[in-house]
Every structure is written in C-alpha cells, then in structure tokens.
N, C-alpha and C positions, 0 to 999 in steps of 0.2 A: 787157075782152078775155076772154069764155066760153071760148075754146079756150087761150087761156094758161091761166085758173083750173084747167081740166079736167085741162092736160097736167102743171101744177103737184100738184096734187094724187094724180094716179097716179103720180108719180116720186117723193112723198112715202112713202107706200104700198111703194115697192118697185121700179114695173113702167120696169122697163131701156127698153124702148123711146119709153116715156113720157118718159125721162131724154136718150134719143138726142135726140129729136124736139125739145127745147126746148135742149138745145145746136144745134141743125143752125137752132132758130127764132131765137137769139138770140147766134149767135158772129159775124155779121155785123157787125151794130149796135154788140154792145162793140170790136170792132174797131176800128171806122170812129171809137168815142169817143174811144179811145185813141190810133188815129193821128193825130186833127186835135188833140188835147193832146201829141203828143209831135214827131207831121210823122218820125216815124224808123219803120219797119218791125218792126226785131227790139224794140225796146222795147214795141210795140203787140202785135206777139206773144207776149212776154212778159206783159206783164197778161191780156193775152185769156186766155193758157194758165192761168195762177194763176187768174183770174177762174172757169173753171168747173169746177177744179180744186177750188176753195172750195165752188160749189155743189152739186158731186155730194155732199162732204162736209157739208153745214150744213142742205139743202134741208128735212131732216126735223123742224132747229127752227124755221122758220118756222111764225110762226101761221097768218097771213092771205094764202090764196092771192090775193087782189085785191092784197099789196103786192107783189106778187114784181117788179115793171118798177122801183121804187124798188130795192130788196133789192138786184137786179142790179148797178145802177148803184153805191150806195154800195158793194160791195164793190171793183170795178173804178178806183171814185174813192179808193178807200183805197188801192189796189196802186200806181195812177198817182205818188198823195203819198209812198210809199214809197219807189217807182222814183225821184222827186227826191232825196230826204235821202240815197240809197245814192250816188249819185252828183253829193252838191251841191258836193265838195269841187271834180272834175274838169268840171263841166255846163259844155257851151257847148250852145246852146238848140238841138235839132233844127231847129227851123224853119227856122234861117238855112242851112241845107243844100237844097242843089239838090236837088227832086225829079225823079223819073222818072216816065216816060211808065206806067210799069205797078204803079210804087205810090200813081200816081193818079186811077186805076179806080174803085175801091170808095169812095175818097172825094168822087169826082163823082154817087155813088149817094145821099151825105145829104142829107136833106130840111130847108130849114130852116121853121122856125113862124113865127108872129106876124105873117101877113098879106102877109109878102114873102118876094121867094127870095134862094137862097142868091146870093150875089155873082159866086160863082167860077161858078156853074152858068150866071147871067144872061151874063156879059161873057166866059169863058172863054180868056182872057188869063193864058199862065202869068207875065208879068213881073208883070199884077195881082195873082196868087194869092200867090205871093212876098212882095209888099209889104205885102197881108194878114196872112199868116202874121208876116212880122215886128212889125207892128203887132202883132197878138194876143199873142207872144211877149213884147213888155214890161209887159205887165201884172203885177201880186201872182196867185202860186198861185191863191188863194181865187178870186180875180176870172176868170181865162182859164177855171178849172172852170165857171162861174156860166154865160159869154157861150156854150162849148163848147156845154153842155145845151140852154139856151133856143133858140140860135141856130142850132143845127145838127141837136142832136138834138129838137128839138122838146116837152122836155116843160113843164109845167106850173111855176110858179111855186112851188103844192105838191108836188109830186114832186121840186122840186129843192131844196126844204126839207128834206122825207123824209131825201133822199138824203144831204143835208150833214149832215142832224142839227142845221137853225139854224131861226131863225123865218123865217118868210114876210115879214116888214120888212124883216130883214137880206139876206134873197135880192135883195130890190129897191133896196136901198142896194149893193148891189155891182152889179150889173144897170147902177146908174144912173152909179156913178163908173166903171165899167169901158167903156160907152159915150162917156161923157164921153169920160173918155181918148184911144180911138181915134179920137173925132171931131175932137179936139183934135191927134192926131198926123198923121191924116192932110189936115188943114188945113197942116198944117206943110209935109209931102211934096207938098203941091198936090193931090192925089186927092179930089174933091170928092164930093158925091152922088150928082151924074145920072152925074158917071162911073162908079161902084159899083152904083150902083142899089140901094144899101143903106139905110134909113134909122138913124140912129145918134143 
C-alpha cells in the first residue's frame, strides 16, 4: 500500500493533515473490526476512539511504515481484549442483542477473503446473521479474533500473526479449531453450507 506508506510517513514527520487523511483512511475498517467482535455500537466506538487516540500518540515510534495495517489492528485487538476483562464480571455477549437496521450498514460494507463471500452479504437473512453472530459469539477470545480478521477482515495469515504477536502455526490451529467449532454448531442448529454458502 504506497499511499498508506506515504501518508504514514508524513504524519510521522509532523504533517497534521497526513494524520487526518489516515484516520478518515482507516476509522472505517477498525470500526467495522470492532463491531463484528463486539456486534454493540458504543463499545466499537469506543475502541475505534482509543484506537486512534493511541495512534496520533505512538505513530512516531513505529519503524516500518509497511507495518502500520498490522500496528493498526493489534492495537485495536488489545483495546477489544481490554474492553472484555473491564467488563468480564457483568458480559453478556453483544451478539446475542438484536441488531438495527442502521447499525448494520457499515457492516454489510466487510469484505470477506479466502476465495468466498461473506455469508450475511450472500443470503442477507437477518434471522441468518443472528444465528451467525451467536455461533461466532461461543468461541474462546483468542479464536472469534482469529476467524473476525481472516474472515471478515480479510488479512493474511501473516498479518494476523503480526497482529496477535503469535506464530503463524498457532494462527492456523486456531483458524482450524475455531471452524471446526462453528461447523460443528451449526450442524447442530441444522444451518448447513449451501445454506450459508460459507465454507467452514
């Protein structure tokens, strides 16, 4: 990404507008991470806010303007794990809350990778999106981050390593038990594949 490197680098430097331009490029995207890991609004706004609250602050110790899409993410993945533990005593899982028609705009916007689309984009079925989200919702912390990234957000196997700070094996042993899982619950709930059009 040349124009990420570019606009990284002159908001290193200083130049304010350089700083607007990659918040305005990238509050989307952590948004849209945060909502489908949390499926709640003010808590997705709340990281997103931290999130570039962190970067206007920190941007100037990065090294490597080519990491900065990692950088991003793990800090946002740390504020996410945060926002759990602050509230693990009281958590009931956003997910299982009924969404609205206007807080599910931007998330009709994510793109998923690895060769298929996104579920909810294909069938657009909010009783399916629901049953998704709950599905997604019983997994381990570690695991819902893992499936979010690859699955939604589209990165790299390496980037999601980056981002976790683990190896690239352990990204795909969670990858693989966290698929499992959902394939396995939603065998349970009868939701099969050609009904998803997911492969799992």
């Amino acid at each position: 990404m040349p124009q990420t490197n570019f606009l990284v680098a002159a908001a290193k430097s200083g130049d304010v507008i350089a700083m607007n331009q990659l918040v305005k490029q990238w509050q989307k995207r952590i948004y849209n991470f945060s909502y489908k890991y949390f499926n709640d609004y003010d808590m997705a706004m709340e990281v997103t806010q931290k999130t570039f609250i962190s970067m206007n602050k920190n941007l100037s110790k990065l090294k490597d303007e080519g990491s900065f899409k990692s950088w991003i993410y793990r800090i946002a993945a740390n504020y996410c794990h945060e926002e759990v533990r602050k509230q693990q005593k009281r958590w009931v899982f956003p997910f299982m809350k009924v969404q609205s028609k206007n807080d599910s705009k931007d998330i009709e916007n994510t793109v998923a990778n690895g060769g298929h689309e996104n579920p909810e984009q294909v069938y657009g079925n909010t009783e399916l999106k629901s049953v998704l989200k709950k599905a997604l919702s019983t997994l381990p912390e570690e695991q819902r981050m893992v499936v979010i990234m690859k699955e939604y957000e589209g990165l790299k196997i390496r980037e999601i390593a980056e981002v976790m700070e683990i190896s690239e094996n352990t990204v795909k042993s969670r990858l693989y038990y966290a698929l499992g899982s959902l394939k396995k619950l939603l065998d349970q709930w009868n939701i099969n594949r050609e009904t998803v059009q997911y492969e799992l």
